[in-house]
GUDREN-728904 format. One record per residue: x, z, y of N, C-alpha, C, O, CB in turn. Coordinates in steps of 0.1 Angstrom, whole numbers, plus 5000, padded with zeros to 4 digits. Glycine has a CB too. Layout:
N
XZYXZYXZYXZYXZY/...
# end
This chain:
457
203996786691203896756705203496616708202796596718205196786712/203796496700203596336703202496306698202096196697204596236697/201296476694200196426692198896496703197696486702199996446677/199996556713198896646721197896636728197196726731199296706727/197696456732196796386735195296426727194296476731197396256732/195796396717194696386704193996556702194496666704195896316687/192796526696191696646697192396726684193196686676189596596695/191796826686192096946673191796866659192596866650190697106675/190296786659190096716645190996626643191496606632188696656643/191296576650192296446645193696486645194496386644192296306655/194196606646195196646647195496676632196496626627195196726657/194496786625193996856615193796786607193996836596193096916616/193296606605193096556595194396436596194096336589191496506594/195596426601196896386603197796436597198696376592197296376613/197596596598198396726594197896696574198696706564197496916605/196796666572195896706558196796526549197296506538193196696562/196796436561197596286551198796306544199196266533197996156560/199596416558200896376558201396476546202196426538201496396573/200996586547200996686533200496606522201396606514199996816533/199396536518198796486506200296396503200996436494197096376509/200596306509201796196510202796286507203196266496202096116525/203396396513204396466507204696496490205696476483204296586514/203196546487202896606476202796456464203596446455201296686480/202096376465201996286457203596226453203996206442200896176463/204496216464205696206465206796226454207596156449205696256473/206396386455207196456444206596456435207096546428207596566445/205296396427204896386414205496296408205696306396203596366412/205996186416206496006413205795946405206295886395208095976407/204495956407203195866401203595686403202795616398201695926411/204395646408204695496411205495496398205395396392205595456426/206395606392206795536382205895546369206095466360208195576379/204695656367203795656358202595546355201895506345203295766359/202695496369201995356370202495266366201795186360201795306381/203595246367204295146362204795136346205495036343205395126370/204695226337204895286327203395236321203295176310205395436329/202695266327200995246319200295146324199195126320199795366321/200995066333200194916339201694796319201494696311201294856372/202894886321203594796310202794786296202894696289205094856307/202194896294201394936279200294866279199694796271200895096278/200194886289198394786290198794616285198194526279197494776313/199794616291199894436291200694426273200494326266201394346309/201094496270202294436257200994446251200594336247203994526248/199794556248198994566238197794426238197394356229198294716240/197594436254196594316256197194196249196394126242196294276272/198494156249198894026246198294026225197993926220200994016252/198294126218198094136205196894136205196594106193198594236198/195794146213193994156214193893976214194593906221192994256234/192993936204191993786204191193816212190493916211191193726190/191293706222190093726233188993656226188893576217190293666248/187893726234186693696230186493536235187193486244185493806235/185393486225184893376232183893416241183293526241184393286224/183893306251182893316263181493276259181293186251183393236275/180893336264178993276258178793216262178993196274177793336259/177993126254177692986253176392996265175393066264177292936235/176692886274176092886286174392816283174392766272177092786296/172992806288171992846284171992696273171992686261170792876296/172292596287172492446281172892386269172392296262173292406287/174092476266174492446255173692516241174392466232175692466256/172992586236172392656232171092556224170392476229172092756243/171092576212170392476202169092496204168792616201170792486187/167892426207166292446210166092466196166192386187165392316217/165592586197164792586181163292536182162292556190164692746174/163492456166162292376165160992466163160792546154162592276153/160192426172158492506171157892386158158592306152157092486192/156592416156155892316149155092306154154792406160155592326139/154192176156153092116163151792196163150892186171152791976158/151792296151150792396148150592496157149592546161151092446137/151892526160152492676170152492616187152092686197154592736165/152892486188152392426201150792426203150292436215152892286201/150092416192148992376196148592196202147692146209148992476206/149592136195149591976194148891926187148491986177150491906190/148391776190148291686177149091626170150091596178147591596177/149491566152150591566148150391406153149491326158150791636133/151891396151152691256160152591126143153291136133155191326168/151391016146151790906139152990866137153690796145151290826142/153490906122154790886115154890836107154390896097155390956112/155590656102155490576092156790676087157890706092155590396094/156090706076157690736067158290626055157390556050157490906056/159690596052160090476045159190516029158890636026162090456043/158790366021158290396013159490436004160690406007157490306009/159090545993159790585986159590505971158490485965159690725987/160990475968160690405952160390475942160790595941161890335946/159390415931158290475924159390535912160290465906156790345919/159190675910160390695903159790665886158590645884160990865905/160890655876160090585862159890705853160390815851161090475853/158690625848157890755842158290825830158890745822156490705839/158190915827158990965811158390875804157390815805158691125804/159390875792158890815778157490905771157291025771160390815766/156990845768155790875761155990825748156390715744154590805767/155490955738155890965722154191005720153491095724157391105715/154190885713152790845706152290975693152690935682153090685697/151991035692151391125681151191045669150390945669150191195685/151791095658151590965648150191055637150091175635153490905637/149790995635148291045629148391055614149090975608146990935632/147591165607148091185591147191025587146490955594147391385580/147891025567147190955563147690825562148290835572146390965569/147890725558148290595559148690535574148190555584147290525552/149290495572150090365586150190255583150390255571151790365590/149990165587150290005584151589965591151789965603148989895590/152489925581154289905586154389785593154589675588155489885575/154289835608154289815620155589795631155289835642153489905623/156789735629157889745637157389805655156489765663158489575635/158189875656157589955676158489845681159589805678158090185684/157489835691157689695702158589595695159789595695158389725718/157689515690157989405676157789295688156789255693156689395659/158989255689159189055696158288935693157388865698160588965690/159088955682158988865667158688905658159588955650159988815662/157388905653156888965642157288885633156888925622155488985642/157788785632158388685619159588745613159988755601158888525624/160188795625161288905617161289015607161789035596161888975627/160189085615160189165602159289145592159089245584159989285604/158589005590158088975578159088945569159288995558157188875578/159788855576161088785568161688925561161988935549162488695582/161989035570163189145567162289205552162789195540163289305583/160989255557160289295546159789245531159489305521159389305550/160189045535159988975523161288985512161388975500159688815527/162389025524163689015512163689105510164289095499164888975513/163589225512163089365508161889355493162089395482162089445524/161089315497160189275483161089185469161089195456158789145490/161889105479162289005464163789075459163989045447162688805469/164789155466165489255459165289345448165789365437165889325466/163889395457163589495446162989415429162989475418162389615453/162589305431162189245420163389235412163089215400161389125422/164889245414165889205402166689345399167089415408166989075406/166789365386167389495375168989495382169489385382167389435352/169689585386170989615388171389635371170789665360170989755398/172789605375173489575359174489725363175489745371174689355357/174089785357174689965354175889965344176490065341173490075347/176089845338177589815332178589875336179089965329178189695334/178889845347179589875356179890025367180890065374179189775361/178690075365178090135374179090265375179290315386176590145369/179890355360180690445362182090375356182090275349180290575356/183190445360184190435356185390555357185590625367184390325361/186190565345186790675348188490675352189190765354186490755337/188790525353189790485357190490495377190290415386189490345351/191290625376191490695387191990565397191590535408192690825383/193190485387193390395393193090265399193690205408193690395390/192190245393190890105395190390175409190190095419189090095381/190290295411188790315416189790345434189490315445187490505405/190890415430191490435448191690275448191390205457193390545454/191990235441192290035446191289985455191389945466191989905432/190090015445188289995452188390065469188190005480186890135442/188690225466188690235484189490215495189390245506188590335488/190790125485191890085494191489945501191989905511193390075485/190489895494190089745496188889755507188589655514189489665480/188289885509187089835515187489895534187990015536185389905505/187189835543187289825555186089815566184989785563187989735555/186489825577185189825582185489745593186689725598184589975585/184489685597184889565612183689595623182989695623184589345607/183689495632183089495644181589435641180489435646184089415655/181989385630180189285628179189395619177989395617180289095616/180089455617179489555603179289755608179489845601181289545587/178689755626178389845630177189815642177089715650179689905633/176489915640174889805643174089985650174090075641173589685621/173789995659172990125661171590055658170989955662173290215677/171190145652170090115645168890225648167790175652170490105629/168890325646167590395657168290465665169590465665166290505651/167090525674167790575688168490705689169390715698166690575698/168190785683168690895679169590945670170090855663167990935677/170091065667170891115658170391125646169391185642171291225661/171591055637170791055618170691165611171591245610171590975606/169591165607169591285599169291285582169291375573168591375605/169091125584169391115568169190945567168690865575168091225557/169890925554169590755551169590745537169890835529170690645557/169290635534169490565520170290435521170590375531168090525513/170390435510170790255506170190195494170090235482172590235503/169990105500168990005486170189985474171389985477168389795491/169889975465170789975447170889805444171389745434169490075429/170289735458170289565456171389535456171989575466169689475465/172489445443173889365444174089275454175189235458174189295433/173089235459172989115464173089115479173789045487171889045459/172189215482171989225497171989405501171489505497170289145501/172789375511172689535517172089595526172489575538173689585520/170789685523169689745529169789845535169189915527168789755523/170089895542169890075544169390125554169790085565170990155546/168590195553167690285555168190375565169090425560167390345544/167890425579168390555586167190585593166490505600169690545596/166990765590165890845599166590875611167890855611165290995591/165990925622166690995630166091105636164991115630167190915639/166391235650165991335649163991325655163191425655167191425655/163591205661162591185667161291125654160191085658163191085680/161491115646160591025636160790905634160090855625159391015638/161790815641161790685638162690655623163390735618162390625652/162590505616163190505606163690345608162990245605162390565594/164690355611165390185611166090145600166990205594166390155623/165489985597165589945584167189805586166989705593163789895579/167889825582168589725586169489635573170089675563169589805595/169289495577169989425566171389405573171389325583169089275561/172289445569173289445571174289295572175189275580173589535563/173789205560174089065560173588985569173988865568173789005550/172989005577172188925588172588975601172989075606170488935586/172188835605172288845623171588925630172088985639171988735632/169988945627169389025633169689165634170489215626168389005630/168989225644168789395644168289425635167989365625167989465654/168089545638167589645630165789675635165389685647168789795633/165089685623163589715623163289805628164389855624162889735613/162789895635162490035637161190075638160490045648163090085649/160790145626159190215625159090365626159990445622158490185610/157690385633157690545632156490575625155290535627157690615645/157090655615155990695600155990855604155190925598156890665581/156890915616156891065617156791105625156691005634157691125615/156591245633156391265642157891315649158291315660155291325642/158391375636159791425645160991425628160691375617159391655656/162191505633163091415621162891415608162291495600164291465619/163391295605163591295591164291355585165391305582163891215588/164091475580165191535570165691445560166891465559164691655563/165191365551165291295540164791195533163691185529165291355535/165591125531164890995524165690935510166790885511164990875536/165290935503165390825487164690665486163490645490164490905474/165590545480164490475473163790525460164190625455164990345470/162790465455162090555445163390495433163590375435159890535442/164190555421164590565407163790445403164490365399164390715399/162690415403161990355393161390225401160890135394160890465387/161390215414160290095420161290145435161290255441157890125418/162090035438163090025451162589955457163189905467164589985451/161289895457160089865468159489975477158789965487158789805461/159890095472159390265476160490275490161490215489159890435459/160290335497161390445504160190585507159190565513162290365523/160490705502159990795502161190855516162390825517159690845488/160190935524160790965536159991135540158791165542160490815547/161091205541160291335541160591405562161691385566161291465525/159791445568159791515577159391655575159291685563158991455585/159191775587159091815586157191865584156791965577159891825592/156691775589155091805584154691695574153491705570153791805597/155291595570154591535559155691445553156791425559153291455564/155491375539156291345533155191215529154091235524156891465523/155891055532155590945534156290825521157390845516155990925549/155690725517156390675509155790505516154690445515155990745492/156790465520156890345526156690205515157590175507158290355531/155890155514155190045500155589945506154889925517153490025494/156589845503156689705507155689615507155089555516157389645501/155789615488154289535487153489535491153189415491153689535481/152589625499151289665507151489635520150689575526150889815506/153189705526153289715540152489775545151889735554153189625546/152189955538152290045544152790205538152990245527151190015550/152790255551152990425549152290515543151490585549152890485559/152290515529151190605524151890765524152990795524150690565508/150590855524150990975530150791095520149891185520150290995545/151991055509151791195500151691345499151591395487152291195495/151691415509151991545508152291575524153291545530153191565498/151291655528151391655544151391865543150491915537149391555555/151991915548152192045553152892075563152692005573152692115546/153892185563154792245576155792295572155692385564154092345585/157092215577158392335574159092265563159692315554157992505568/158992135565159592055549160892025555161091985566158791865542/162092075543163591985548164591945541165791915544164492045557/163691945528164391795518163391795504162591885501166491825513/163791675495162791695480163891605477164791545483160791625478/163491615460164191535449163491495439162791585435165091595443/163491405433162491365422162891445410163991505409162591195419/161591445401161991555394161991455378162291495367160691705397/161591365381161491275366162091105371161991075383159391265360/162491025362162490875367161290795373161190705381162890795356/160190875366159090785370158790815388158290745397157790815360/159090905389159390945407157890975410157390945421160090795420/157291015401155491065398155891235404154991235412154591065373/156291315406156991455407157791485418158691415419157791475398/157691555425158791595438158791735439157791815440158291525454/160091765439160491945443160691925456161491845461162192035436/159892005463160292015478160692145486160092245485159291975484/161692115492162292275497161792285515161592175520164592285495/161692375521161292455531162092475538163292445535160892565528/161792525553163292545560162592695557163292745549163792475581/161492795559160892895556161392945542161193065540159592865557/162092885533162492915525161992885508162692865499162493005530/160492885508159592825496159892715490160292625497158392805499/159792695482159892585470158292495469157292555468160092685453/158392385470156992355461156592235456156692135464155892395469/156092205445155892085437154892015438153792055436155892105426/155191895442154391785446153991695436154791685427154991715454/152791625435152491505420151591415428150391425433151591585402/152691295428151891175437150391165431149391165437152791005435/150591175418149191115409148191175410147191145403149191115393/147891315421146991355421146191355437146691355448147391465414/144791345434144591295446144791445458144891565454142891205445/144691395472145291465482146291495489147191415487145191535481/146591575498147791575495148491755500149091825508148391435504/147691765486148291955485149291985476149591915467146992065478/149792085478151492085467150092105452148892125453153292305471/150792105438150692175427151092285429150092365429151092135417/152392365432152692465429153292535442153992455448153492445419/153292655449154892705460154992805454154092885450154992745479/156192815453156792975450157992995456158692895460157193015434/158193165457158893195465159993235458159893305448158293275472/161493185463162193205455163093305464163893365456162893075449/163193355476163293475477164793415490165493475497163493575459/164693315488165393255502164693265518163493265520165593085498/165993275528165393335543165293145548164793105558167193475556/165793035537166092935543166392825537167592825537166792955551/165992725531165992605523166392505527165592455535165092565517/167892455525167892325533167992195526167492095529169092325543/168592205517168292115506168092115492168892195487168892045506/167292055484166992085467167391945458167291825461164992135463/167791985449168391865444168091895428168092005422170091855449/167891775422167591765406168691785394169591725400166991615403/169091815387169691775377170091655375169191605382169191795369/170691565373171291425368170391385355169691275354172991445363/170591515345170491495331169491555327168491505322171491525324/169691695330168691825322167591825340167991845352170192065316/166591795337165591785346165091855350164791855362164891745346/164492025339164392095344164792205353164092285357164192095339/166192185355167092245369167292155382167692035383168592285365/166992285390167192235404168392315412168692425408165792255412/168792275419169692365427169592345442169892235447171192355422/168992475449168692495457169892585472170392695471167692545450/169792515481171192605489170292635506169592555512173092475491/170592745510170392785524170792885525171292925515169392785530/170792955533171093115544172693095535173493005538169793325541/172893205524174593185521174693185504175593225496175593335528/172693085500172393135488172492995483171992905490171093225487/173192975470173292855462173092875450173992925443174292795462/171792845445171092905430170792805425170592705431169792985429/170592825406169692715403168792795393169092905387170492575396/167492695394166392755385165392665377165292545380165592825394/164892715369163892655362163392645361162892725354163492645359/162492515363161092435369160292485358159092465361161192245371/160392535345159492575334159192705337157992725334159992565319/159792795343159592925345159392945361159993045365160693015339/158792875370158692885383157492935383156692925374158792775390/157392975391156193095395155893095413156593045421156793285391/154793165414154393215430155393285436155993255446153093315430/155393385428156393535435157393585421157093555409155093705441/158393665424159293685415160293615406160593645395158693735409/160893495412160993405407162893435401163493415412160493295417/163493455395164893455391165893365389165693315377164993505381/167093295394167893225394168293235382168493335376168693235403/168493105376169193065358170893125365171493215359169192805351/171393075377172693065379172693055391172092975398173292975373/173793175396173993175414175793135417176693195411173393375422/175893055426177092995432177593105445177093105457176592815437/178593205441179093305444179993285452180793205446179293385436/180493315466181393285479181193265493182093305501181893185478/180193215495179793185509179393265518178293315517179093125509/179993295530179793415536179093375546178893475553180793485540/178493235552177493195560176793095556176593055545177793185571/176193035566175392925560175592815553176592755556174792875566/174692775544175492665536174192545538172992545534175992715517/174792475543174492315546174192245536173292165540175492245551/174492225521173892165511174792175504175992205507173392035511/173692145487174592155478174192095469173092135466174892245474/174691965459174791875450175291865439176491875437175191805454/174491845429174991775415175591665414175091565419174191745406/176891675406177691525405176691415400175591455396179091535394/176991295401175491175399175791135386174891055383175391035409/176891155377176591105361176191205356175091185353177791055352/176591325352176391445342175591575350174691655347178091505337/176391555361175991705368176691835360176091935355173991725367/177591815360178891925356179591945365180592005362179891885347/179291905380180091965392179191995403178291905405181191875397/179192105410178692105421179292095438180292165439178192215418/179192045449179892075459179092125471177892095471180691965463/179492195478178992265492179292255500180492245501178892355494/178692245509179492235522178592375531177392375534179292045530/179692495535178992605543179792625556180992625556178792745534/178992655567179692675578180692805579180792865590178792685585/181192815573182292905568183792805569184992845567181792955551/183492725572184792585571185192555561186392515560186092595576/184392555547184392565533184392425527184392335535183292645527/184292405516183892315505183892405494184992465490184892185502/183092415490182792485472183192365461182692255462180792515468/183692385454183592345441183692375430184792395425183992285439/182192375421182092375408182592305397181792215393181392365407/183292305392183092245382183292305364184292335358183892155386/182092305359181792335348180992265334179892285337181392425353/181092215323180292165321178692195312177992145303180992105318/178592285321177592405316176992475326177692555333178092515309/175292465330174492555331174492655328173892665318173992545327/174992815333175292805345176592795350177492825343174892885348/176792755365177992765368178492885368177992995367178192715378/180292835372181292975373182292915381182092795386182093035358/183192975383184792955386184892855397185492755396185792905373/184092915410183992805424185192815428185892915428182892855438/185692685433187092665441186892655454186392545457187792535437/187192715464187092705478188192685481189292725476186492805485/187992585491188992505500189092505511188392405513188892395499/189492545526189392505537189792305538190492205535190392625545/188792345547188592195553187992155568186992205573187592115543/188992055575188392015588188692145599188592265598186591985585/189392045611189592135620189592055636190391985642190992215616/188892095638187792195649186792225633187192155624186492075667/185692335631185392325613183992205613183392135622184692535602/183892225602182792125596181592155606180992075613182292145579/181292335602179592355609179292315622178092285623178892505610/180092295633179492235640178592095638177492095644180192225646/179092005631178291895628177591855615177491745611178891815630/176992005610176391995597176391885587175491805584175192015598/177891885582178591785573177591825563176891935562180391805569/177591715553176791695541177591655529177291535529175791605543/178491685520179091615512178591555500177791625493179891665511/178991415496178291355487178791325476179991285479177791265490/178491315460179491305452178891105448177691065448179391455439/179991005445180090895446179690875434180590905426181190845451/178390805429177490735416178190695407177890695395176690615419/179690635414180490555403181590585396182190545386180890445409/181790715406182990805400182290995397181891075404184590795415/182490985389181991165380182591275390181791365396182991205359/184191275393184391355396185091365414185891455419184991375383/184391245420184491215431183691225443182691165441184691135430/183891305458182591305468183291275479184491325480181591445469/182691185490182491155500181991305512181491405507181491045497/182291285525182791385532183191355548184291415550183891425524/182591295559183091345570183691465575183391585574182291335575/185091395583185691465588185991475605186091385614186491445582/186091595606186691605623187791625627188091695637186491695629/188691515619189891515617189991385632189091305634190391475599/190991395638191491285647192591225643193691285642191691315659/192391065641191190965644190091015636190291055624191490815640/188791005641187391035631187590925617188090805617185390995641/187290985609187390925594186390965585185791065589188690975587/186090935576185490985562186290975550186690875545184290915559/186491125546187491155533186691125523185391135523188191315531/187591075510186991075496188191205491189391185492187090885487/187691335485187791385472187991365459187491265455187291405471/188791445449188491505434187791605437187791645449189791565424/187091665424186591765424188691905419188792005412184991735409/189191865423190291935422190691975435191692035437191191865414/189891925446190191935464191491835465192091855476190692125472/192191755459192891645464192491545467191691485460193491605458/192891495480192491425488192691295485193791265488192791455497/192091185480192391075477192390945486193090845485191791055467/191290965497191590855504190790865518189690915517191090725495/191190835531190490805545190490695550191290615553190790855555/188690725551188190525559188390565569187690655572186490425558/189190515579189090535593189590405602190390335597189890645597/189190395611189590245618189790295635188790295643188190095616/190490315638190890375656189690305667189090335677192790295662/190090175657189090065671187990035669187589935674189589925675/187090125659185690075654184790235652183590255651185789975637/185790305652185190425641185890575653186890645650186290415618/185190585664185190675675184190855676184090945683184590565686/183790815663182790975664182891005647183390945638180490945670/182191115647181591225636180791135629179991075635180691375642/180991115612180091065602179891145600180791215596180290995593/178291225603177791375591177291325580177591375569176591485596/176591235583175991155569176291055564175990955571174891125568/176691035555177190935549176190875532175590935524178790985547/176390755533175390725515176390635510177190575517173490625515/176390615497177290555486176390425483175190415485177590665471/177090325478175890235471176390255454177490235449175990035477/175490295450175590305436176390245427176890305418174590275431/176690065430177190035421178189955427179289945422176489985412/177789895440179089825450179989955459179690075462178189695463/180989865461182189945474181789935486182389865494183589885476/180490025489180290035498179790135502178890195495179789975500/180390195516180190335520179190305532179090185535181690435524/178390395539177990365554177890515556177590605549176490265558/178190525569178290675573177790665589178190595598179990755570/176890765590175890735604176490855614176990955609173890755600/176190845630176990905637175391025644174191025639177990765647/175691105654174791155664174391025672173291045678175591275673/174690925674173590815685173190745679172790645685174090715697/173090745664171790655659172690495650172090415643170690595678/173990515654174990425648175190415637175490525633175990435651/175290325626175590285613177190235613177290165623174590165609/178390245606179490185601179190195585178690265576180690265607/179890045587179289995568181089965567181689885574177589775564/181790055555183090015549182889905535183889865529183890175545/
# end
């Protein structure tokens, strides 16, 4: 009735609210709202909001290139750049004779001087009186006495040694070191000056001797040619040029003869006296690998030959091309062996050194050997730094021996593996002696490092 004013439609769509409103009423949708407006919010609070996008401004211009513009390029001093330094440059050394030439020589008076007392040593006879002795006790006295100092360590070529000598002079001490580049530094040890440094090679020196018979010689072997250094003359004469050389031994005193061993494995005989410089003889002795050959002491016609895990000796009268048979094989070694030596009075002992962490020793006084003594030795082992062991000129049954023992030292040996004595000095003597040389008749050791370093005990 309080709507009777009002038309039929507006009556009809008042009637249609007031029902909708009844109805929604009794669903109680205010509390399902409120139930799913609470869900929304606890979940939203656990959502990482997004970051907002980065407005145009801020937005990094990527770089076009003047090419893609269609520009000209923009005059730009750029800073000068310092001239970087140039590699070293290694001279190719040419077959055939050299004239002994110190590399980048100051003072060429020096090494006349060095070379003149080099000439006038070798003019006087060593007194070999003296030279062995079999007195155990005399002789550790000898290595208890000798020491090494700060004045008496000299790097002498630039590289790692791979082999040396020492002059047999009483008077003055000379020695000789190759290293792995061809150079060969000559150093007088008694003197203030450096060390000489000539290159007669192109790359290492596997090996070097003074000649047995005329110590005006240093015969010096590489891998493509095998050189004999003449004081007198002051120069490099070039006996025997091939490929793959990695050691020789004289085969007579007169040092007219050379056995030369292969890294390839071959054997082959050299004779200064003949003109050229082609072997006389190669034969194959049936080795994967030759690292060093070594003479007899006494009986000349044997050599003993060691590589891959093979230590033989054979007979220079029955040597041949092909088929060649070992007099006597040194049985044990289960990897490579690094060298192997006749004792220096008799040659009734042999030692080895194989990367096996070994020492061999022979000792027999007979052609052929028997009854090898193996020893472990050295720890971290030897083969890492292809130790060389040496038996000592003055004692029969004694060898010399870098170790990787800490502090670094060089052991002396019996041929019985008792250890008799270590040169070592904490504050002088910091690395690996692999090579070491004896002086024949004085107490003196020198043992050369990987940088080209000499220590003289």
């Amino acid at each position: 009735d309080e709507y009777s004013e009002l038309s039929a439609y507006e009556r009809k769509r008042l009637k249609n609210i007031t029902e909708n409103a009844k109805f929604f009423t009794a669903l109680k949708l205010h509390e399902v709202s409120a139930r799913l407006h609470q869900i929304i919010t606890k979940r939203q609070s656990h959502v990482t909001k997004r970051a907002k996008p980065k407005k145009a401004e801020d937005e990094v211009v990527r770089r076009r290139s003047m090419r893609l513009q269609r520009a000209e390029p923009l005059e730009v001093v750029l800073p000068e750049t310092p001239a970087q330094p140039k590699a070293e440059e290694h001279t190719e050394v040419p077959a055939g004779p050299l004239p002994m030439v110190a590399e980048d020589e100051v003072n060429s008076k020096l090494t006349e001087d060095l070379l003149a007392t080099w000439m006038r040593i070798s003019e006087m006879k060593a007194n070999d009186a003296e030279k062995h002795t079999g007195d155990m006790e005399r002789y550790q006295e000898s290595l208890n006495s000798m020491v090494l100092s700060e004045e008496n360590i000299r790097k002498v070529v630039k590289y790692r040694v791979c082999s040396m000598a020492i002059h047999p002079s009483e008077s003055i001490i000379l020695v000789a070191a190759g290293d792995k580049s061809g150079q060969i530094g000559l150093w007088n040890v008694e003197s203030e000056e450096g060390a000489h440094v000539f290159i007669p090679h192109n790359d290492s020196v596997n090996c070097m001797h003074f000649s047995p018979c005329n110590s005006a010689q240093l015969l010096s072997l590489s891998s493509e040619s095998l050189r004999c250094a003449d004081v007198t003359r002051a120069v490099f004469d070039e006996i025997y040029r091939t490929e793959d050389m990695s050691s020789f031994d004289f085969l007579e005193e007169s040092a007219s003869t050379l056995v030369v061993g292969h890294w390839g494995g071959d054997i082959t005989i050299a004779d200064r006296r003949t003109p050229g410089t082609s072997p006389e003889l190669s034969a194959d002795i049936g080795f994967k690998r030759t690292r060093t050959v070594h003479v007899h002491p006494v009986n000349k016609q044997y050599f003993i030959a060691a590589g891959s895990v093979d230590v033989e000796v054979y007979d220079l009268r029955y040597l041949k091309a092909k088929g060649n048979k070992a007099v006597s094989s040194l049985k044990g070694h289960t990897k490579s062996v690094a060298s192997a030596y006749f004792s220096a009075g008799t040659g009734s002992r042999v030692v080895t050194v194989c990367a096996d962490d070994k020492l061999s020793l022979c000792p027999n006084s007979n052609i052929p050997m028997s009854y090898p003594h193996l020893s472990q030795h050295g720890d971290p082992p030897l083969s890492r730094s292809k130790q060389h062991a040496i038996w000592d000129p003055k004692q029969e049954n004694c060898f010399v021996v870098g170790s990787m023992a800490r502090p670094r030292r060089i052991e002396v040996f019996q041929d019985t593996g008792n250890l008799l004595h270590s040169f070592y000095n904490p504050d002088c003597l910091g690395s690996v002696c692999s090579i070491n040389v004896v002086h024949p008749t004085r107490n003196i050791l020198v043992g050369a490092n990987s940088s080209g370093r000499l220590h003289v005990f």
